[in-house]
Each structure stands twice: as C-alpha cells, then as structure tokens.
C-alpha positions in Angstrom: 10.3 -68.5 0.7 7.6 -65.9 1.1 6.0 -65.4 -2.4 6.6 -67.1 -5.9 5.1 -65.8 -8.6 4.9 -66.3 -12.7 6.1 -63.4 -15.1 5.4 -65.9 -17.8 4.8 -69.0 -18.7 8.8 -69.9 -18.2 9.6 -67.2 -15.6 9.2 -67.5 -12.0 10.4 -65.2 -9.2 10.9 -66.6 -5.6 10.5 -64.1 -2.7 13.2 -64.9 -0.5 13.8 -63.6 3.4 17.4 -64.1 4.7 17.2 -64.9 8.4 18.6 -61.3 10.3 18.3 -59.1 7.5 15.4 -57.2 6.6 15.8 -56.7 2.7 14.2 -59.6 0.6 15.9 -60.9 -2.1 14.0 -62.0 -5.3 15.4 -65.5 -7.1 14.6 -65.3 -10.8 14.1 -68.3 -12.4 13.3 -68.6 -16.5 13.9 -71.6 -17.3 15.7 -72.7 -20.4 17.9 -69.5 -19.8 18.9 -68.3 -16.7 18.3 -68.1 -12.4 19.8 -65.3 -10.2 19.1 -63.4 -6.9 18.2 -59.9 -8.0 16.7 -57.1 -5.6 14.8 -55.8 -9.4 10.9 -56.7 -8.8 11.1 -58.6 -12.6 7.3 -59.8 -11.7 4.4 -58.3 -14.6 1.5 -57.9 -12.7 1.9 -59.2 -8.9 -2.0 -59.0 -8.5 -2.8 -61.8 -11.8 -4.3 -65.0 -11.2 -1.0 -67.9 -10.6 -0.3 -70.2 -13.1 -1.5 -73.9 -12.0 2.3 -74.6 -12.0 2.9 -71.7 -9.9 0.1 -72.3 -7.5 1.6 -75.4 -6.8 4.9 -74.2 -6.1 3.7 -71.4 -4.0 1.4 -74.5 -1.5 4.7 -76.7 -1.7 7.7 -74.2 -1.2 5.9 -71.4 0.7 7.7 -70.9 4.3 10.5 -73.3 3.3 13.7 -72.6 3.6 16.1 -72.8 0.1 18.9 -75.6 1.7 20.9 -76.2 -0.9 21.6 -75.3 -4.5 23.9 -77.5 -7.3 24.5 -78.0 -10.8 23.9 -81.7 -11.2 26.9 -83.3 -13.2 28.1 -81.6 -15.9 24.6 -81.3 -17.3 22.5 -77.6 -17.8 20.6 -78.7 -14.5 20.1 -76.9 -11.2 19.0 -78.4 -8.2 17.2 -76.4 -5.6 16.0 -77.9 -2.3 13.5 -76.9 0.4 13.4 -77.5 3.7 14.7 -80.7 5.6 13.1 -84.2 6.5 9.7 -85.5 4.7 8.6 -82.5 4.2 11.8 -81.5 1.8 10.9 -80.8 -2.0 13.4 -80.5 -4.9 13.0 -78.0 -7.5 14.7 -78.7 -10.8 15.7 -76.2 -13.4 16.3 -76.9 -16.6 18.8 -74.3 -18.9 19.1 -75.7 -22.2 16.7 -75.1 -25.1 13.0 -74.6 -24.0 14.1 -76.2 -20.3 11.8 -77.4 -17.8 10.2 -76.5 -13.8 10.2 -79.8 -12.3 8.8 -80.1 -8.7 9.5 -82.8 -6.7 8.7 -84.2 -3.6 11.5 -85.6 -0.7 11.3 -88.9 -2.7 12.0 -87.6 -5.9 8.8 -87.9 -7.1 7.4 -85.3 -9.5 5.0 -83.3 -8.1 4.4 -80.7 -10.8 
C-alpha cells in the first residue's frame, strides 16, 4: 500500500504497487456498494485534509502488503489482510445497505 485516501465519507481508494511492475493500481472501496482495482484516479481532491477514519488506515496499512482477500461465508463481507505476523491488520468491508470500514488489528480487535 502506498497511499489511501477518502473520496467521501464511504469511499476510499488504496494506492497499490505490484512488486516488478511499475504501474500502480488503485483499489476502490465504497462501502455498502462495491470494491475493485481500477487504474481511474476516482480520488476528489488528493490534496484535502484525511478523514480520522482514513488517517488511521493510511498509519496502519501504509507499506503493507494486501495478503489475502475473501468473502467471509456466504455473507456481503470482504476480508482484506495486511501484512504477516503481529504486525498483520484486517480490513473488513461491508456491501449491504449503508455497510461498514472496519479496521482491525492481527487479533481481531477493532481498531477503527
């Protein structure tokens, strides 16, 4: 992860950096709706002052690398994780109604 920022207050994008290839790929999350990888710069204003939410993610998942992606069960849930070890954090989104941006920690416990 290099960048994450906030379009809104339930879209984030994730600047992601594939090991070998130059290109970065933006992940677009909105949550309630949708997540894909997308090379369209979906972001508002790049320069506006983070969401608190969004300032969090970018001190938790910044440098991490995206390990492993799921749909948990046969709910409207997807799991993303970061890095390996302690240090891993679990971001969980949510795409039914309004849906959710739940950070958590290696332990499962939310972090934001």
């Amino acid at each position: 992860v290099n960048q994450i920022y906030d379009r809104d207050a339930r879209t984030f994008v994730l600047k992601l950096q594939q090991s070998g290839i130059p290109e970065k790929r933006l992940l677009l999350l909105e949550s309630g709706t949708k997540f894909l990888v997308t090379k369209f710069d979906a972001r508002e204003d790049p320069q506006a002052m983070p969401s608190p939410l969004c300032s969090k993610l970018r001190s938790s998942l910044k440098g991490k690398r995206l390990t492993d992606v799921k749909a948990l069960g046969r709910d409207r849930v997807v799991s993303l994780r970061f890095g390996a070890g302690p240090g891993t954090f679990n971001l969980f989104l949510e795409l039914y109604a309004a849906g959710n941006v739940v950070l958590c920690d290696a332990s499962y416990v939310v972090v934001a």
